[in-house]
C-alpha positions in Angstrom: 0.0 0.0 0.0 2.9 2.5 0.4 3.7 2.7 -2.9 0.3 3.3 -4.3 0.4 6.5 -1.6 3.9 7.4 -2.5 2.9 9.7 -4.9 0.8 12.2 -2.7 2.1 15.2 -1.9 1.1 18.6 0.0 -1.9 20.3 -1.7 -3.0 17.1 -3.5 -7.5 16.1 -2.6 -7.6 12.5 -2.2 -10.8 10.3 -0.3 -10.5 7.8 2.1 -11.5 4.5 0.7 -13.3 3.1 3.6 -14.9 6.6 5.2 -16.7 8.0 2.0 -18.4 10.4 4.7 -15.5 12.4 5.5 -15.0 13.6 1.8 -12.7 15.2 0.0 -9.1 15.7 2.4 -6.1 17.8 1.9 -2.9 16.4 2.2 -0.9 18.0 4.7 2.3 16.2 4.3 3.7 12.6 3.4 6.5 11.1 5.6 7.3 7.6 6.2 4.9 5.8 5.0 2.5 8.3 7.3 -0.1 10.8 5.7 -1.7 13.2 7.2 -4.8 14.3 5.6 -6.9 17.5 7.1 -10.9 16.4 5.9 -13.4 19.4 5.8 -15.7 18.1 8.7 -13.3 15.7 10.2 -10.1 17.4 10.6 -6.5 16.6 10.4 -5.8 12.5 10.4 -2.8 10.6 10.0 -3.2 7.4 8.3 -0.6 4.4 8.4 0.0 4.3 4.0 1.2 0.8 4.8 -2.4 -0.3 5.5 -4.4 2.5 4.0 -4.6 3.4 0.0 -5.8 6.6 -0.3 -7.7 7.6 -3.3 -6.6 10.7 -5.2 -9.6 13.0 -6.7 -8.2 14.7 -9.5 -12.0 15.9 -10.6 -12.7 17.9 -7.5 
């Protein structure tokens, strides 16, 4: 899984696959495997990329 989230960088929308009801997140930054993602209603969450595939939303 942490290659497929390798490519996200600051500034790049991406959805989380399993928590459609968050929406559309921010990346914030992408370190070790670790992403944090700030989601409108949510807030700022850190997800393990070795587990989680984030989606990127390129049509936002």
């Amino acid at each position: 899984m942490e290659d497929l989230n390798a490519i996200l960088a600051p500034g790049m929308l991406v959805r989380h696959p399993d928590h459609s009801e968050w929406g559309i997140g921010q990346v914030q930054s992408n370190v070790g495997g670790r992403v944090t993602v700030n989601f409108p209603d949510t807030g700022k969450i850190v997800i393990d990329g070795r587990r989680i595939a984030l989606v990127p939303v390129f049509d936002a």
